[in-house]
N, C-alpha and C positions, 0 to 999 in steps of 0.2 A: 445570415444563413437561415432566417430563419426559426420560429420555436420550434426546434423537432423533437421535443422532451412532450409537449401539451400543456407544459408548466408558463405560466399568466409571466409578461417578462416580469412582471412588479414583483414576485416571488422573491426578489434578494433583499425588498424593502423589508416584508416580516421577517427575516431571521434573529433569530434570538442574539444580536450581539453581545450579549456578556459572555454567554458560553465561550461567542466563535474565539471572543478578545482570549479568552483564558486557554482554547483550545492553542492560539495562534504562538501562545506567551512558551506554555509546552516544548511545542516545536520550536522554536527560539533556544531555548533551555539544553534540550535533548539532541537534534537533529542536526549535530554538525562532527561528521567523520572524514576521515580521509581511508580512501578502497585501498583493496591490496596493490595495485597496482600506482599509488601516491596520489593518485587525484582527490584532490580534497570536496565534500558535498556537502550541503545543506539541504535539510528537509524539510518541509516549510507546507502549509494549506495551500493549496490551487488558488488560483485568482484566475476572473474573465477575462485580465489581461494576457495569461500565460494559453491564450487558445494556437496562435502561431507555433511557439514553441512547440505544445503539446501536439500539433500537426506534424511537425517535424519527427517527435518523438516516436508516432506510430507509424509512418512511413518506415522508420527504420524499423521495425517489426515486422520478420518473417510471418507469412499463413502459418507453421506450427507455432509460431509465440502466440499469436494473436486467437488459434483456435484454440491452445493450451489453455486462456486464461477465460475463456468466453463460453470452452466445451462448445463452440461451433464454429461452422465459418461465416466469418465478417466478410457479407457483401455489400453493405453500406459505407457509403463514400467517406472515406475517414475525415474529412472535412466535420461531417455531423456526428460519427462518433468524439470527437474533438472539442463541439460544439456542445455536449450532453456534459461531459467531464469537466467544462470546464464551468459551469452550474450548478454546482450540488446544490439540493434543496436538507440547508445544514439542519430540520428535522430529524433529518432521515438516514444523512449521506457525512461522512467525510470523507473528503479527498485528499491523498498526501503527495505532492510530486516530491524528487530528489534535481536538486540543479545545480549546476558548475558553470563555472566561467572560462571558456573557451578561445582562446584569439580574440580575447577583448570583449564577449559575447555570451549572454547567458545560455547555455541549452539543459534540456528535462533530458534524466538520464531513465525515468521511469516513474509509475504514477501506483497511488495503494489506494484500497478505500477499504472503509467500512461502512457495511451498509444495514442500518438497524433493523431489526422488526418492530410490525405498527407498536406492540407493547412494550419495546425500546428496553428490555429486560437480555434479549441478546442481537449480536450484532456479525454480519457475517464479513469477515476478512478475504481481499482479492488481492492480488497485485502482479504486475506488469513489468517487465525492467526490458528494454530497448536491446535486442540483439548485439550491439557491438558491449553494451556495459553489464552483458551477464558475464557471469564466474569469478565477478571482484571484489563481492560481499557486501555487493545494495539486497540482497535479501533480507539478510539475517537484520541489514540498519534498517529496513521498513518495516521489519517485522517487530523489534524492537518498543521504534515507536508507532506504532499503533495500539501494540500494548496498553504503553503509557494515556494513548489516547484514549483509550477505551475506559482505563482508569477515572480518567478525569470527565468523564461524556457521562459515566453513571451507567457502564453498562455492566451485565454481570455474566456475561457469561460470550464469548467470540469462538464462533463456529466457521467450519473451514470443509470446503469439499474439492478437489480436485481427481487426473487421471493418475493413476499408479505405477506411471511410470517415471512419474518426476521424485527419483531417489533424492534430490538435493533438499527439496522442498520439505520431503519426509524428515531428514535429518536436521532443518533449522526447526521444525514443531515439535521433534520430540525434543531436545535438547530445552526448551520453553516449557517443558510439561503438558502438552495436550495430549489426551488419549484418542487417538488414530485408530478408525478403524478399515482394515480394507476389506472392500465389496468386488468380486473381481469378476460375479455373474452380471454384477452393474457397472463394472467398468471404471469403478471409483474408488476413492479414499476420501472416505468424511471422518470428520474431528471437532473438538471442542476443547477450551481452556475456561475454567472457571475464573471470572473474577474477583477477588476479594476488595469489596470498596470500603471495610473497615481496618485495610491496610494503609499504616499512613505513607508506606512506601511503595510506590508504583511497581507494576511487575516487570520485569525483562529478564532476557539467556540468561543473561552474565553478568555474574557480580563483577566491577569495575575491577582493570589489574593493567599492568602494564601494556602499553600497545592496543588495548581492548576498552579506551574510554570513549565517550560520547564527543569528545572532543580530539581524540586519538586516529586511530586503523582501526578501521570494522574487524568484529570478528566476523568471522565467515566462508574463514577455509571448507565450510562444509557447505562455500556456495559453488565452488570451482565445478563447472563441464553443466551448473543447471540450469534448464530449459527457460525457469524463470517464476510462475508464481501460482497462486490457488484461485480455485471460483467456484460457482455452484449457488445455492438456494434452491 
């Protein structure tokens, strides 16, 4: 398909593999829920292998999911939005999908990132989750870890800007402690959560309790009827 990023393919040769391995180790650790709804998820780095998958995934995304999380509308061919995601240049970029296994079959139920700035001091949080698998509580589990990611990536600080009508999305960041602010002559709600990276314990919602582990049922009753996820820069 193509480089449609401008990024050299050789790009995945420099990546810092110690981080990516420890980022990956994370996700391993943290990223295994089961939704309200029983389907059990794993959350896991993107790979160039999962480009199919992740085609699949945004086809099933409605125009309002897909403008919600872009603040515009996606008139490129999802094939090469597909093609971008499933590339991150791990400098800069993580990318987190969520996947299940299906009638024998793996599928992305939804993809997160964080996406640093050049001084890698803060880092801004997006995410996506596929029309039929909103209101099951892959928000609050992406939001989660990427927290945790963000802990271990060395960033200090994750910022967040979306439209202010996505009530669900407001109630999984306040709930995480960011302070929200709404702009409603801009049309927006930006935020921020500071990281502490001389916490030796990573941040997230919810202290672990019944039902509510990393290896349990997402929380995320406060994801029920949401549009889906944040963006902005």
């Amino acid at each position: 398909m193509g480089n449609v990023d401008g990024r050299p393919a050789s790009a995945a040769a420099s990546q810092p593999r110690a981080i990516v391995e420890t980022l990956r180790v994370v996700c391993l650790r943290n990223g295994r829920c089961t939704l309200c709804d029983g389907t059990p998820v794993s959350l896991r780095l993107i790979d160039p292998s999962d480009l199919p998958a992740c085609y699949e995934m945004l086809s099933l995304c409605t125009r309002k999911s897909l403008y919600s999380r872009y603040e515009r509308v996606v008139n490129e061919p999802l094939e090469e939005l597909a093609a971008q995601l499933c590339r991150p240049d791990y400098e800069s970029e993580l990318t987190v999908v969520a996947e299940t296994c299906e009638n024998g079959a793996n599928r992305l139920l939804g993809i997160a990132q964080l996406l640093a700035a050049p001084s890698h001091d803060a880092a801004e949080y997006a995410v996506l989750v596929a029309d039929p698998w909103q209101s099951k509580g892959l928000g609050s589990a992406f939001t989660d870890t990427c927290l945790r990611l963000a802990h271990v990536w060395g960033i200090d600080r994750v910022v967040v800007e979306f439209l202010p009508g996505n009530m669900r999305m407001i109630r999984i960041l306040e709930r995480r402690a960011f302070d929200l602010v709404r702009d409603m002559q801009e049309h927006a709600v930006s935020g921020q959560k500071n990281i502490d990276r001389n916490d030796a314990s990573p941040p997230s919602g919810d202290a672990p309790a019944a039902g509510g582990r990393r290896d349990g049922t997402c929380r995320g009753a406060e994801d029920r009827g949401s549009p889906h996820g944040v963006s902005g820069l």
